[in-house]
C-alpha positions as CSV (number, residue, x, y, z in Angstrom):
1,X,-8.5,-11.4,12.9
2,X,-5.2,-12.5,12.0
3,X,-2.4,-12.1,14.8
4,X,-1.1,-8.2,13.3
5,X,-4.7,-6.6,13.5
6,X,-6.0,-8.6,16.9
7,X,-7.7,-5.2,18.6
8,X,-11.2,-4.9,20.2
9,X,-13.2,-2.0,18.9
10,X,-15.8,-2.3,20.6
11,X,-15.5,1.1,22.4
12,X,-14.5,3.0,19.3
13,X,-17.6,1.4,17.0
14,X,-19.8,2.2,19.5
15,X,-18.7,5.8,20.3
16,X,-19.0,6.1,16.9
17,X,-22.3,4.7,16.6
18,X,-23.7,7.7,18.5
19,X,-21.2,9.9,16.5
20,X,-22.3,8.6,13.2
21,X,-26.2,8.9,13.8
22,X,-26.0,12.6,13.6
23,X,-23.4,12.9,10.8
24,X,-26.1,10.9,8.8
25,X,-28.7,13.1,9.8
26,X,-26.6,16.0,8.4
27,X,-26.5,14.1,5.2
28,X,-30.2,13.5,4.7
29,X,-31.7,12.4,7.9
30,X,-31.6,9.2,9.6
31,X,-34.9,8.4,8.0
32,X,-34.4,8.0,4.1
33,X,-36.7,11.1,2.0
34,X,-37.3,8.3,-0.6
35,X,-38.8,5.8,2.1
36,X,-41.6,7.9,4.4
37,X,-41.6,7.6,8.0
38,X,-43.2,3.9,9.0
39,X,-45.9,3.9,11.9
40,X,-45.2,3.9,15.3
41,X,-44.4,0.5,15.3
42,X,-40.9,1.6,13.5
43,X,-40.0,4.1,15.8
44,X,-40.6,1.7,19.1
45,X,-38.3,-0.4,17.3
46,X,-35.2,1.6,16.6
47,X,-36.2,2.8,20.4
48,X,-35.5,-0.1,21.8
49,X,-33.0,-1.5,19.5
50,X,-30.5,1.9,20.5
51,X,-31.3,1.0,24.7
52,X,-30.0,-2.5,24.0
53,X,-27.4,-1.4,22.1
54,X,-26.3,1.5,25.1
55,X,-26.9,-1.5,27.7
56,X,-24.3,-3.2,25.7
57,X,-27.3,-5.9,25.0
58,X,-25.9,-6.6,21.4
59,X,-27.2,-9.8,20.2
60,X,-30.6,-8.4,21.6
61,X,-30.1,-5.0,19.7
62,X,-29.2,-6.7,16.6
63,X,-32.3,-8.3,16.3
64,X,-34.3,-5.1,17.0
65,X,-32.4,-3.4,14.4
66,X,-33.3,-5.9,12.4
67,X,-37.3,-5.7,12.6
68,X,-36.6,-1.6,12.3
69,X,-34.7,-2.2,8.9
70,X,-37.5,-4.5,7.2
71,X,-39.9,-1.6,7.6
72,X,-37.6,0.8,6.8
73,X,-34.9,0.2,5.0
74,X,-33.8,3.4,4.4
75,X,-32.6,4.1,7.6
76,X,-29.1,5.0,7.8
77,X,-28.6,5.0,11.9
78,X,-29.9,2.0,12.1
79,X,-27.7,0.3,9.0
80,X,-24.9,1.8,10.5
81,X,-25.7,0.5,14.0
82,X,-26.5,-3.2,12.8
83,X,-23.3,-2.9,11.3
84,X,-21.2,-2.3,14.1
85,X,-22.6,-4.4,16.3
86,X,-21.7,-7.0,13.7
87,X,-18.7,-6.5,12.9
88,X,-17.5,-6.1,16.7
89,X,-19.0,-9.5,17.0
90,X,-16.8,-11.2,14.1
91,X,-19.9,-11.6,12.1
92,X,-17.9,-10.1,8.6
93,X,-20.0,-11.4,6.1
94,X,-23.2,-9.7,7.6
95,X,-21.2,-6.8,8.7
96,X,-20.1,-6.5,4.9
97,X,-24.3,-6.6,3.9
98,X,-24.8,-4.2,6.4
99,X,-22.4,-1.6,5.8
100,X,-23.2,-1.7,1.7
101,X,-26.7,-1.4,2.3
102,X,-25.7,1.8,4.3
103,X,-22.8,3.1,1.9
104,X,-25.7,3.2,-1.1
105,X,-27.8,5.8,1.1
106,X,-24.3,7.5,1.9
107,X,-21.3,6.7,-0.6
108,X,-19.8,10.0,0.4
109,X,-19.6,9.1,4.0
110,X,-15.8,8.0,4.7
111,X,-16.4,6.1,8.0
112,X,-18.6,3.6,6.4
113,X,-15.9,3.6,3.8
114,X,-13.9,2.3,6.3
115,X,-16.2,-0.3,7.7
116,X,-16.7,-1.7,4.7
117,X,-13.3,-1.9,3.8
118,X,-12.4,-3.3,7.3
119,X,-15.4,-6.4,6.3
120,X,-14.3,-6.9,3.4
121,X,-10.4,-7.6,4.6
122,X,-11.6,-9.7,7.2
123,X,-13.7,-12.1,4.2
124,X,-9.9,-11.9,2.4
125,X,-11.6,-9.6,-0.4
126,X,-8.6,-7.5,-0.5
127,X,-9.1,-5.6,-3.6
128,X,-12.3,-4.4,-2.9
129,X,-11.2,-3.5,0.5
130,X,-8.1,-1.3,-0.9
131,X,-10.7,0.1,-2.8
132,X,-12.8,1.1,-0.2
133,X,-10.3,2.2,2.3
134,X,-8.7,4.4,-0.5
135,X,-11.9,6.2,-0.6
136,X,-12.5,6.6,3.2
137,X,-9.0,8.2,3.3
138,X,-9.3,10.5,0.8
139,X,-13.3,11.2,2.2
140,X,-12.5,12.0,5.9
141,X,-12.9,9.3,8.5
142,X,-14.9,10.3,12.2
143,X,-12.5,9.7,15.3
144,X,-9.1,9.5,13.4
145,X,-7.0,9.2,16.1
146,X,-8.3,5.7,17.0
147,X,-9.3,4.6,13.3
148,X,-6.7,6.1,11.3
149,X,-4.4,3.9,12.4
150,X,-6.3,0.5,12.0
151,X,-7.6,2.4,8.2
152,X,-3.4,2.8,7.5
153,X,-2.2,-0.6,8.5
154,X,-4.8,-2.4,6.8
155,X,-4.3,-1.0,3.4
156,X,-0.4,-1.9,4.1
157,X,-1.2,-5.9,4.8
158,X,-3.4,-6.0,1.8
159,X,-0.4,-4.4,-0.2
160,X,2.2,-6.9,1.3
161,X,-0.1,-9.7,0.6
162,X,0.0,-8.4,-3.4
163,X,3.6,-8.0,-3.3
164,X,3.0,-4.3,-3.9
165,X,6.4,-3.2,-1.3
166,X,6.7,0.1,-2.8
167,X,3.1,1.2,-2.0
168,X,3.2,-0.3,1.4
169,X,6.5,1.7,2.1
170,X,4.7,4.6,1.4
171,X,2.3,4.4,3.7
172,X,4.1,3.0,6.6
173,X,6.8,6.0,6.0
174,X,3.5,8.4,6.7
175,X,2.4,6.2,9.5
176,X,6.2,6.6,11.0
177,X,6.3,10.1,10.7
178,X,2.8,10.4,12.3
179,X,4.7,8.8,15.8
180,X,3.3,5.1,14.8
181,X,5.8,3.3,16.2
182,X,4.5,-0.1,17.7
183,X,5.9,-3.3,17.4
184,X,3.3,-4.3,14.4
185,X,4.2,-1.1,12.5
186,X,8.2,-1.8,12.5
187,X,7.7,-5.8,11.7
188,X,5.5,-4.0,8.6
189,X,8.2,-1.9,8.1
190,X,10.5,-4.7,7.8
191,X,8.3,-6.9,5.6
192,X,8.4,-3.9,3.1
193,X,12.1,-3.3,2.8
194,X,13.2,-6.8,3.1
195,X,10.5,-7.6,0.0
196,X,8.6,-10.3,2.2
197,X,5.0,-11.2,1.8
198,X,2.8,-12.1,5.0
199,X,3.6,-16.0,4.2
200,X,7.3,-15.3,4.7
201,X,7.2,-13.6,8.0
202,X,8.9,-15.9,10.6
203,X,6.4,-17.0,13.7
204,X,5.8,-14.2,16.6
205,X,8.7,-14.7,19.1
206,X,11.1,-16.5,17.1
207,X,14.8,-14.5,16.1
208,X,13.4,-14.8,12.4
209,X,10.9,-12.7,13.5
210,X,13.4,-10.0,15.8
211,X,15.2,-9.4,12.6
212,X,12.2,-8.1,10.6
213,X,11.4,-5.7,13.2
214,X,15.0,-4.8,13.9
215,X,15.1,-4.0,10.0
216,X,11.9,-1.9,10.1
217,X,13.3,-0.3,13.4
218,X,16.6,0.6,11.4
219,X,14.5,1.9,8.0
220,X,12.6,4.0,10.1
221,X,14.7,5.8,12.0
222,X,15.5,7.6,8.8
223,X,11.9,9.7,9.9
224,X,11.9,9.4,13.3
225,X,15.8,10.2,14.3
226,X,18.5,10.6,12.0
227,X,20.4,9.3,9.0
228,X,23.5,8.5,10.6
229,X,21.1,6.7,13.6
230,X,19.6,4.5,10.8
231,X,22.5,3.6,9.4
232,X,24.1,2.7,12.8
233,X,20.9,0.4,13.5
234,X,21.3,-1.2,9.8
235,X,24.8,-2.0,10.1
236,X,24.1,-3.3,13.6
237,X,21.3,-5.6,12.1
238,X,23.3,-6.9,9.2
239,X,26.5,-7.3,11.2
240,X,24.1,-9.7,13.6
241,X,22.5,-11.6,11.0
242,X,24.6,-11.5,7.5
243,X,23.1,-14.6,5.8
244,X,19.4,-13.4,6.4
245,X,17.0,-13.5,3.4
246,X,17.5,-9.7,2.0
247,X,18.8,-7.9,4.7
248,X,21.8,-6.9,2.5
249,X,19.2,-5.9,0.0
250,X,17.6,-3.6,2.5
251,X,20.6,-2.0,4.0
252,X,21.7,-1.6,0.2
253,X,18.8,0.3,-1.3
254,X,19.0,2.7,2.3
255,X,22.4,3.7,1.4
256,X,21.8,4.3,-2.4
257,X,18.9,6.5,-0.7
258,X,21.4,8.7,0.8
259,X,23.8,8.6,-2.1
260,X,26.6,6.6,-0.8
261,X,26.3,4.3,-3.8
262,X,29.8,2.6,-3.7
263,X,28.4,1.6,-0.1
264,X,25.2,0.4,-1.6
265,X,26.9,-1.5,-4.3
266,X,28.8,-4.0,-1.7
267,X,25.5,-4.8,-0.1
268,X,23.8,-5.5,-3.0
269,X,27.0,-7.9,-4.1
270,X,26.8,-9.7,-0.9
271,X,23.1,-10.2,-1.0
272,X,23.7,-12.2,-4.2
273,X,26.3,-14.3,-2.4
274,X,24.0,-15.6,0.0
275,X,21.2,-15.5,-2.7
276,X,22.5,-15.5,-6.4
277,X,19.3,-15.3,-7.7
278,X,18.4,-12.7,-5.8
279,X,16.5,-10.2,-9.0
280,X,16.0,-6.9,-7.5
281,X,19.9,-6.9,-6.2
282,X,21.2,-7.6,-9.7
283,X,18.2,-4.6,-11.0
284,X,19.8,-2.4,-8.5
285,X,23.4,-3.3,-9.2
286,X,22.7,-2.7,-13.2
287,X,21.3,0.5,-12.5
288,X,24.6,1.9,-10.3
289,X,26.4,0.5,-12.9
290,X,24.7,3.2,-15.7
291,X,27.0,6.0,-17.2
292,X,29.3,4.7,-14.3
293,X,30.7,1.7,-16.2
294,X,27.7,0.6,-18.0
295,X,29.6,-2.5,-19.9
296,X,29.4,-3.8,-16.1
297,X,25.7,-3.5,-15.4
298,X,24.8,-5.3,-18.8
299,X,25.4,-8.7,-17.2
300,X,23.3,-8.0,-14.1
301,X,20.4,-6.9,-16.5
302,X,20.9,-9.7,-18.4
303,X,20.6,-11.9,-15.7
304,X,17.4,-10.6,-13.9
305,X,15.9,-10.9,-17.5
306,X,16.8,-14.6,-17.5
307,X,14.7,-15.2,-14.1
308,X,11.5,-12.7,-15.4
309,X,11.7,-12.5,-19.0
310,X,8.6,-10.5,-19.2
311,X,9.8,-7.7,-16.6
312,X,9.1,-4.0,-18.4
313,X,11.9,-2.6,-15.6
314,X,14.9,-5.3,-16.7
315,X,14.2,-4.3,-20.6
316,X,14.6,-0.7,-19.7
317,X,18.0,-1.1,-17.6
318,X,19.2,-3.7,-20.5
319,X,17.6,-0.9,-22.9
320,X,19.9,2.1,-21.6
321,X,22.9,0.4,-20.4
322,X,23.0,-0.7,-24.3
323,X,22.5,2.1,-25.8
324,X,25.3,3.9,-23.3
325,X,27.6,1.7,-24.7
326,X,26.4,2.9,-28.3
327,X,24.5,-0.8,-29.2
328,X,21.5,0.9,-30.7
329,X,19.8,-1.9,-32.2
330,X,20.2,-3.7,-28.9
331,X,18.8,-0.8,-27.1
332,X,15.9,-0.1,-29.3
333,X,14.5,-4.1,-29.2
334,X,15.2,-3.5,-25.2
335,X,13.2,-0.5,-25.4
336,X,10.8,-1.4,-27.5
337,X,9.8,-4.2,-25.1
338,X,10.0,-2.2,-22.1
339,X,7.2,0.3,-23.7
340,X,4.9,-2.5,-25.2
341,X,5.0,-4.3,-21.4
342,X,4.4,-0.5,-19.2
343,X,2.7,1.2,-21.9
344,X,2.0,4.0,-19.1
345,X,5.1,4.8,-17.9
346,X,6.8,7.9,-19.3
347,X,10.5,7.5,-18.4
348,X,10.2,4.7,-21.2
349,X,9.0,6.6,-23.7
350,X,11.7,9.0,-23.1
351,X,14.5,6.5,-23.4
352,X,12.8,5.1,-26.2
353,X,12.8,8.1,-27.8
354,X,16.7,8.9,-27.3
355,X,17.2,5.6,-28.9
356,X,15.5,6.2,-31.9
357,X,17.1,9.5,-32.4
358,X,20.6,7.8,-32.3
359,X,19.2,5.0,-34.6
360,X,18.2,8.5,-37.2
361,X,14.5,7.5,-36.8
362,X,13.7,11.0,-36.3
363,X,9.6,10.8,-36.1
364,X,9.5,7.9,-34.5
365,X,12.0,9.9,-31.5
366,X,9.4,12.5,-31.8
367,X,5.9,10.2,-31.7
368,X,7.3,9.0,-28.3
369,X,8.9,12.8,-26.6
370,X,5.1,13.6,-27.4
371,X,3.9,10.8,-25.5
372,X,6.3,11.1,-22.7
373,X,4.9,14.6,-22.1
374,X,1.6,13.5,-22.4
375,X,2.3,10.6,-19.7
376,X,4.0,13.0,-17.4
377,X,0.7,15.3,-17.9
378,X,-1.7,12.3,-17.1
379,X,1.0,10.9,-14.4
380,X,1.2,14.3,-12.8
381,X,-3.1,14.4,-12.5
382,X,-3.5,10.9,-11.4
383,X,-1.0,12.2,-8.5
384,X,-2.5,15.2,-7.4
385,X,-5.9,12.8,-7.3
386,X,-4.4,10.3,-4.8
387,X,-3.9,11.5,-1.8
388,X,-4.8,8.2,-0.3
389,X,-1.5,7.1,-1.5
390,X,0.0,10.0,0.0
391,X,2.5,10.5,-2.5
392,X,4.1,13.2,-1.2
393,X,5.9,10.7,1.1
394,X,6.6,8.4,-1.4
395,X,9.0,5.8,-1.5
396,X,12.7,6.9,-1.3
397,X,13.2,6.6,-5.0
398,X,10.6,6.0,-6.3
399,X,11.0,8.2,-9.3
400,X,14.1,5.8,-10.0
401,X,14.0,3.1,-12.7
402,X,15.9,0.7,-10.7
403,X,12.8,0.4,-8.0
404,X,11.7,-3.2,-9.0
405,X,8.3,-4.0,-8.1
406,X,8.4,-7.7,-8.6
């Protein structure tokens, strides 16, 4: 494991060992209906495979389980057994075989969900591992207080390693207000908000690394304490360490969160001082600039455009900061861009559609208000279908164009 999830589970995996031999049985019996019962010789097997297993005889156990499985493979306890036994003793890979073979006689069973997501992080197969975690989140896991925990923070290092911040906020905003407040939780924390992948994070025990968590300490006392406490730790942070990577970024984007945008508008202008090409300061600095002087906010979209060219989100701010200062064409190519590049995402149909109803293109404004209510309507299901996500706590902002995910 790498040094954020070191953590023995040995007593949790085989607690739920016992624990998960008799919610298998409740699904269909330990021994599969499509594979009949072996002879004896299968059932003194999987006898003395689970007494080496209680004697905490693993590697002995292990091999019993695997004479049970051979004749017969359908059994779920003893799949699920094998399993934990090898992933508590690092082997991942056979773990991984172990808990598929088991998740094909139970797919609706969460905690082998989890296993197999937890295997397949450790092999560095993060997508399928999301995948899988999603699904033993939204299934139900056995023992939550001790796995929930490891279940949460895993999905949020596979979404910092994908540069996914937004989605990892989420989550760790859940985990805060669930009283998950260790060290590890706050560095993640800190990672998220201060847009830093696990590559970037300073070593354990160097002041790089005290500033990450002091950020994530600051951001989440917005759910733990107060406002006013966050901001106090923020300022506190910044005021320490002004020329670190982002941290004006981070202290920024809190205080456009809790609308003291003039605030948020000198952090973001200092972050680009210490880093001028610095994209989501200049995204967030275009988008404080709209309706409020929008002539002003042009140059900052026009910049972050020059550094990602195919970003959907810097067409859209260039797109409605133009047509706010009544250059329709300009805002119409802008647009047009921003809806061919995120295709999904309704708030660009909408502008899109505004534009073409101040360029007198009356059906094409209609075509795309029709397809903005059809992407709410399909936005608005594929919510209420991921509660793995836990959008309900979602990212401070979220809903607002000037969240870059880049």
């Amino acid at each position: 494991m790498n040094q954020y999830t070191k953590a023995s589970y040995s007593t949790a995996l085989l607690l739920l060992a016992c624990m998960a031999g008799a919610c298998l049985r409740a699904q269909g019996g330990g021994v599969s209906q499509a594979h009949p019962p072996s002879p004896a010789s299968f059932a003194a097997l999987a006898q003395r495979a689970d007494a080496a297993r209680d004697a905490d005889h693993l590697d002995d156990a292990a091999k019993l389980y695997r004479q049970a499985l051979k004749l017969n493979p359908g059994w779920k306890e003893g799949w699920w057994s094998l399993g934990t036994i090898d992933y508590d003793s690092a082997r991942y890979a056979g773990a991984m075989v172990d808990f598929d073979r088991l998740i094909k006689l139970a797919p609706t069973d969460g905690t082998t969900n989890l296993m197999l997501g937890l295997c397949e992080y450790e092999m560095g197969l993060y997508e399928s591992s999301d995948k899988h975690l999603a699904a033993a989140w939204k299934l139900g896991i056995q023992d939550a207080t001790d796995l929930e925990p490891e279940l949460l923070y895993h999905r949020v290092l596979i979404k910092l390693r994908a540069r996914q911040f937004e989605g990892a906020y989420e989550i760790l905003a859940h985990m805060v207000r669930m009283g998950m407040r260790e060290e590890k939780v706050m560095v993640a924390m800190g990672m998220a908000v201060l847009r830093m992948g696990p590559g970037e994070l300073p070593p354990v025990g160097s002041p790089g690394y005290a500033v990450v968590e002091r950020v994530g300490r600051a951001e989440s006392a917005r759910f733990s304490d107060t406002y006013d406490k966050a901001r106090q730790l923020y300022k506190e942070a910044v005021d320490s360490t002004p020329d670190f990577p982002r941290i004006h970024y981070a202290y920024g984007r809190f205080l456009m969160e809790i609308n003291d945008p003039d605030a948020a508008a000198s952090e973001f202008e200092a972050e680009l001082k210490f880093q001028p090409k610095d994209y989501n300061a200049m995204l967030k600095l275009a988008f404080l600039d709209y309706h409020k002087d929008s002539a002003a906010g042009i140059p900052y979209a026009e910049a972050a455009l020059k550094l990602a060219p195919n970003d959907p989100l810097a067409h859209y701010l260039l797109g409605i900061l133009s047509l706010d200062v009544d250059n329709v064409d300009r805002a119409v190519n802008e647009l047009e861009i921003a809806r061919k590049l995120a295709p999904r995402e309704p708030q660009f149909a909408f502008a899109l559609g505004n534009a073409y109803a101040k360029a007198n293109r009356r059906e094409d404004s209609l075509r795309q208000k029709q397809a903005f209510v059809a992407l709410k309507a399909a936005q608005k299901e594929d919510d209420s279908q991921s509660n793995d996500e836990m959008k309900g706590n979602a990212v401070p902002g979220a809903a607002n164009p000037a969240d870059g995910a880049k």
